[in-house]
N, C-alpha and C positions, 0 to 999 in steps of 0.2 A: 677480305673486307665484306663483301656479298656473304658469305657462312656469318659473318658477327652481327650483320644486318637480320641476316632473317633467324637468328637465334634469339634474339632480340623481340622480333617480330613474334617468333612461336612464343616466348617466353610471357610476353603480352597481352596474348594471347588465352594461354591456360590463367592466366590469373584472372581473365574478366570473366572467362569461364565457370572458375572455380567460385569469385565474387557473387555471380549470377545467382548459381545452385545455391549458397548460402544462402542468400537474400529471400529466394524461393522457401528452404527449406525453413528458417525462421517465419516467413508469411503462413506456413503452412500447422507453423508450431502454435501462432499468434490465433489464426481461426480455432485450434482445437479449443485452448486457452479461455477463448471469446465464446464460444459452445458450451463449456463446464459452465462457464458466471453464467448464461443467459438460463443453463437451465437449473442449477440451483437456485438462481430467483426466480423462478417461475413455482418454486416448491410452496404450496396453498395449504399447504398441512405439514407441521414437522412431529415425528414421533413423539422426540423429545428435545426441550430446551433448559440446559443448566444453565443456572445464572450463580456466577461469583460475586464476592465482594472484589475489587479492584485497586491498591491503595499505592499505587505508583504515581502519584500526585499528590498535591496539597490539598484538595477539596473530594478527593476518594472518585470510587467511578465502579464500571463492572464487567464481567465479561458475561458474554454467552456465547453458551455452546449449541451447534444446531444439529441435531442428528437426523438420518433417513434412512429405514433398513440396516439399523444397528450400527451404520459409518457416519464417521465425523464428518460433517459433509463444510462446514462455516463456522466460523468465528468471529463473533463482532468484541470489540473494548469500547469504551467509551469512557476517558478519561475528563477528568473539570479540573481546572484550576485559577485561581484569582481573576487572571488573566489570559484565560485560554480555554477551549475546549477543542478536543482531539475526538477521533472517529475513526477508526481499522476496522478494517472487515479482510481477514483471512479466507480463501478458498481454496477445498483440497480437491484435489483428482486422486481415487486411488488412494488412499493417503497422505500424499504427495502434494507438499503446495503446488499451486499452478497461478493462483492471484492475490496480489493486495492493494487492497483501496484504501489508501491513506486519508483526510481532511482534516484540518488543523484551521481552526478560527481562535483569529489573534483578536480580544477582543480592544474598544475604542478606548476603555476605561476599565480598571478593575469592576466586579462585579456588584458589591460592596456602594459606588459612585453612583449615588443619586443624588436630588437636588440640593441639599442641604450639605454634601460632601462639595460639590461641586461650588457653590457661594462660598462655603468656609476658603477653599481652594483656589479664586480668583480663576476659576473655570470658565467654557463656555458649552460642557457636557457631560452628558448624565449617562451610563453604561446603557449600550444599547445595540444589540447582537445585532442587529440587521446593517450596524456600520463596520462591521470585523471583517479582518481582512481575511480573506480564506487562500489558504495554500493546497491544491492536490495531487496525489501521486497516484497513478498507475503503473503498477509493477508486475511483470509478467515474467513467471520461473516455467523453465523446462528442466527435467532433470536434477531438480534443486540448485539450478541458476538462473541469476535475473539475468535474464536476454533482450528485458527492455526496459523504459521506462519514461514515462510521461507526467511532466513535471508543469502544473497549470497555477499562476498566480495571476494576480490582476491586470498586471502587465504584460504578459508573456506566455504561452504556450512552448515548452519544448520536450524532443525527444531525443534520448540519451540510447545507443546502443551496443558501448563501450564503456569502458575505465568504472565499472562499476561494482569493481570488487567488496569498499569498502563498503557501500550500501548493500547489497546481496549480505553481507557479513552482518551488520545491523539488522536485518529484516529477519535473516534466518535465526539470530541468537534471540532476537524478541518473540518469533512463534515459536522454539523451543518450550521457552519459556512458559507460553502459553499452553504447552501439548502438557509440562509437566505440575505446571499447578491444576491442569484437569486432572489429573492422576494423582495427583497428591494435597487436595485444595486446604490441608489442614498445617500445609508449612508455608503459610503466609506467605505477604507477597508486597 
């Protein structure tokens, strides 16, 4: 009984252990992470920025490309629709995603919704961005996996560091996407 105690005990043991060093080495993946974003915004000059057309929405939108010493360094979208404007900002290390900052403003009323929409409609408001609700994502890949993710609405702040296969799968088929209409911006999109 005493051997199944402290087998027990050992075994309890290596796994806070091993928990520890995880947590560790994820904080330590989350700073490098936190280091690319802080110094690609800091970038005051970009060689070069392509700008596409964007048409994965009802109201069109566009991307850019940010380049520095010949690498893809950012990517923004900027997507509109009736009811909504969206915000992605891609960042690569290396070529390698490492960040994406999502924003999505749900807006109050179509956009369309001014006052005359609003009386025909027995309303009591006229579209107006600064009452939308905003949704954000912080999402943080190592090795082309989201390892984290920071999910902020008006209610709530949370952090996600599991079960996140489907979203990692979502995120990465969208900057595909985006890596290949850089490459090919003349098959539509």
């Amino acid at each position: 009984m005493k051997s199944f105690k402290f087998s027990i005990v050992v075994f309890l043991l290596i796994c806070f252990v091993q928990g520890t060093a995880q947590e560790k080495n994820r904080s330590e993946q989350i700073k490098r992470i936190k280091e690319n974003f802080s110094q690609i915004n800091s970038v005051a000059q970009w060689d070069s920025i392509v700008r596409l057309p964007f048409f994965e929405s009802t109201e069109g939108g566009e991307i850019a490309y940010f380049y520095k010493n010949a690498q893809l360094k950012k990517i923004i979208t900027n997507q509109f629709g009736e009811t909504f404007k969206s915000i992605t900002e891609y960042y690569l290390d290396n070529d390698n995603l490492s960040f994406i900052y999502e924003k999505f403003f749900r807006y109050n009323r179509p956009i369309t919704w001014d006052s005359t929409a609003m009386k025909e409609n027995n309303d009591n408001q006229v579209w107006d961005i600064k009452k939308s609700v905003i949704k954000e994502k912080r999402n943080y890949f190592y090795n082309n996996r989201l390892i984290k993710q920071i999910i902020t609405t008006p209610d709530e702040t949370r952090t996600q560091l599991s079960g996140l296969t489907e979203e990692e799968d979502r995120q990465l088929q969208a900057f595909h996407a985006m890596i290949l209409l850089k490459d090919n911006p003349n098959t539509g999109n």
